[in-house]
C-alpha positions in Angstrom: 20.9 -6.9 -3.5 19.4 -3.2 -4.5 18.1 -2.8 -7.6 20.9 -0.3 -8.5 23.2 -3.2 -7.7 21.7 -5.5 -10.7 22.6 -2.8 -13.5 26.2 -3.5 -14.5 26.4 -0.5 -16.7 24.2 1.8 -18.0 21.9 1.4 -21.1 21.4 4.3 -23.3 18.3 5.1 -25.2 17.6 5.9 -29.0 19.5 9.6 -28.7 22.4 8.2 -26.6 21.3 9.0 -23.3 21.9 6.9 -20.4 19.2 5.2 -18.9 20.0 4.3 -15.4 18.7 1.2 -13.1 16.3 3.3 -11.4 14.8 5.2 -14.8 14.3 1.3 -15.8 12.4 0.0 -12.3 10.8 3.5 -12.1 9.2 3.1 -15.6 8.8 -0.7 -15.0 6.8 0.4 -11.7 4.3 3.2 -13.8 3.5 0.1 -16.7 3.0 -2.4 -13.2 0.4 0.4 -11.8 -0.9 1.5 -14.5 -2.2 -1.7 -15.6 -1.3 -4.4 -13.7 1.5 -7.1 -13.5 0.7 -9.1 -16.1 1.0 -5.8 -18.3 4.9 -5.7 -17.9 6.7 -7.3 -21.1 10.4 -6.3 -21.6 9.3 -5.4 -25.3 7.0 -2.9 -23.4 9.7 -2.0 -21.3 12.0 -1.4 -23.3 9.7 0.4 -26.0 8.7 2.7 -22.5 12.2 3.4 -22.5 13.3 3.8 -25.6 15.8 1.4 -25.5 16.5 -2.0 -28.0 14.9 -5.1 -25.9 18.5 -6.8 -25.5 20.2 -3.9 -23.7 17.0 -3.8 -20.8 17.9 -8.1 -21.1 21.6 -7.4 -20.5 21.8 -4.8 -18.2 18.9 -5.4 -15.9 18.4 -9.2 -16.4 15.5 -10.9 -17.3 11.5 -9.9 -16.3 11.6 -11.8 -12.8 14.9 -9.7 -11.8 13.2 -6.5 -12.8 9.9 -8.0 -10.8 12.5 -8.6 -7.5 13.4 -4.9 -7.9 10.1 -3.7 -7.9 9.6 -5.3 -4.7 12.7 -4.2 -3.5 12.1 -0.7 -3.9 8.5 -1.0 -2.6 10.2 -2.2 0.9 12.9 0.4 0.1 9.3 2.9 0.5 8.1 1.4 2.9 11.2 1.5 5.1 10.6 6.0 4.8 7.0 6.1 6.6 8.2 7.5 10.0 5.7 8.5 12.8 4.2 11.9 13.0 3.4 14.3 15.9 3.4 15.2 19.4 1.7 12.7 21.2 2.0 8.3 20.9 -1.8 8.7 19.6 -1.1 11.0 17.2 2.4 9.1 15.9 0.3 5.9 15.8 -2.5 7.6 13.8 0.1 8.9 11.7 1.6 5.5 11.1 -1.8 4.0 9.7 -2.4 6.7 7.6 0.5 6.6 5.7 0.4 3.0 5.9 -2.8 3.2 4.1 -1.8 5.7 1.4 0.9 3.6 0.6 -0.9 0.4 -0.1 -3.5 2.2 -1.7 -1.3 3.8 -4.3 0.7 1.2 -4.7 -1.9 -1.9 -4.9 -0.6 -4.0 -7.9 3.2 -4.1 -6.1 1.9 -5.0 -2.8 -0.1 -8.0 -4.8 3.4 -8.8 -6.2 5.0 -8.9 -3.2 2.9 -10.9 -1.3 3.1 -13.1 -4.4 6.7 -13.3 -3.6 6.6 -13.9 0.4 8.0 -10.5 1.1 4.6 -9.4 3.3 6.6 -10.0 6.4 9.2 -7.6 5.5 7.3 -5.0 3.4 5.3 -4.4 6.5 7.9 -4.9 9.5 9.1 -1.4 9.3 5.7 0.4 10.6 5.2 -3.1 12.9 8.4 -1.9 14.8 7.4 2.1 14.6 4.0 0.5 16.3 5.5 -1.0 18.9 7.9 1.6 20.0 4.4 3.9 20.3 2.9 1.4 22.2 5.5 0.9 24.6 6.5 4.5 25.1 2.4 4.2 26.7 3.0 1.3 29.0 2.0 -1.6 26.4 3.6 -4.4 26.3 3.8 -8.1 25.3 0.7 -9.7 24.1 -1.5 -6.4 24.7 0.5 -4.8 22.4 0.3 -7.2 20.2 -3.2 -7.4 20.1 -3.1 -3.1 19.6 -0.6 -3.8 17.0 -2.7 -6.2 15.1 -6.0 -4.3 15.2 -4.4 -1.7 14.0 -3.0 -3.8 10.6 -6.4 -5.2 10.5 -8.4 -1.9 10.1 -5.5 -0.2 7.6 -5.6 -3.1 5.2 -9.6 -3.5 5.3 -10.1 0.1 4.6 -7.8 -0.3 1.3 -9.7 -3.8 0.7 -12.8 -1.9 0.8 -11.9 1.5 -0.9 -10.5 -0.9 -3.7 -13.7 -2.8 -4.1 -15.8 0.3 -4.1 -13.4 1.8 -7.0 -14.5 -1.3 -9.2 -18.4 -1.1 -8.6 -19.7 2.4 -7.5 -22.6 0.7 -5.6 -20.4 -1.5 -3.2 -21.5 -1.0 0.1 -24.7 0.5 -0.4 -27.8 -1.1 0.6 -31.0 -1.5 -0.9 -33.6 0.1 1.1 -36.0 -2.5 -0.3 -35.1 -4.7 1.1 -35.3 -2.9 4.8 -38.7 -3.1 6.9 -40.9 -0.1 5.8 -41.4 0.3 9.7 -37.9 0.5 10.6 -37.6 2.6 13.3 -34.4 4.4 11.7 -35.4 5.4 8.1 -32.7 8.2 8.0 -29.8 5.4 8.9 -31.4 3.1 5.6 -31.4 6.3 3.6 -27.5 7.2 4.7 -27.0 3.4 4.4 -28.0 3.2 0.2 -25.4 6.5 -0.9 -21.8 5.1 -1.4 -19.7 4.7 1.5 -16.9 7.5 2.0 -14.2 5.0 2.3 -11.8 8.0 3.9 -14.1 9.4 6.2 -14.8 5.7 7.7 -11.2 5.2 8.1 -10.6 8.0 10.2 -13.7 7.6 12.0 -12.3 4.1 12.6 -9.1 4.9 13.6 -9.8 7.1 15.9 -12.7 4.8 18.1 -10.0 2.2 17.5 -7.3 4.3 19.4 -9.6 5.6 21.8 -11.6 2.5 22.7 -7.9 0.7 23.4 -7.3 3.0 26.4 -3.8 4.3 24.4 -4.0 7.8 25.7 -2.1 10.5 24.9 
């Protein structure tokens, strides 16, 4: 069911106008991102909206249905990252990256969903969009599979990482301390203790990743 599908007619807010079933998940979305899922009441809701509590009750349902089309509409998002540019390797590249972006920006939904078993499905679309890549370069089967997965596994790292780092400043530095004072590579222990560029890794990454699979263009 799509979460227009839920409304069965329109709410309207303090000056009469009509608040529609996307206004109510988009706003519902903001309060889930802004501060987490735990944040979302329908007395903030509807005070967001600017509507009385009982009309977001009656014409969206109760805080789990308005959860569901949250998650609906983040598979709904998902379902719009298409593959980018001229070559497999560039299409593939394209894939992660907005992959990334999407989980990045969207962190507290993608929690909700995998609260709610929908991983599978949220990431399926750019799963299949992978594998078409792959195969249009002669990968197949459990090789592609393998490609596939690596692939997954460096995206949701990198946001793993860059999410930890945007908590505690210092994640991911080192202490040079704590280093030999002989080390033969004082310049790497120096690079090592400034903050990680979370972005620049993740392209460096992705591209020894695509490379280092032998999927050339």
């Amino acid at each position: 069911m799509s979460p227009a599908s839920r409304v069965r007619s329109e709410p309207v807010d303090r000056d009469g106008r009509p608040v529609t079933a996307d206004e109510i998940l988009e706003v519902a979305g903001n309060i889930v991102e802004r501060h987490g899922v735990d944040a979302l009441t329908m007395r903030r809701l509807s005070d967001d909206l600017g509507v009385a509590v009982t009309s977001v009750y009656w014409h969206v349902g109760n805080r789990d249905a308005v959860l569901d089309g949250l998650v609906d509409r983040l598979l709904d998002r998902m379902e719009t990252i298409r593959a980018e540019g001229d070559t497999p390797v560039e299409r593939m590249a394209s894939l992660a990256r907005q992959l990334r972006s999407t989980l990045l920006e969207r962190q507290h939904l993608v929690g909700l969903a995998h609260e709610r078993d929908r991983s599978p499905a949220m990431f399926l679309p750019v799963q299949q969009a992978l594998a078409t890549e792959l195969s249009s370069v002669g990968k197949h089967g459990a090789e592609a599979a393998l490609t596939l997965r690596a692939l997954q596994v460096h995206v949701i790292s990198s946001v793993l990482m860059d999410r930890a780092a945007a908590r505690n400043a210092s994640h991911g530095t080192v202490d040079p301390d704590l280093w030999p004072a002989d080390f033969v590579d004082r310049e790497l222990v120096a690079a090592l203790a400034d903050p990680a560029a979370y972005d620049t890794v993740f392209e460096f990454g992705l591209i020894a990743l695509l490379g280092g699979l032998g999927v050339n263009d």
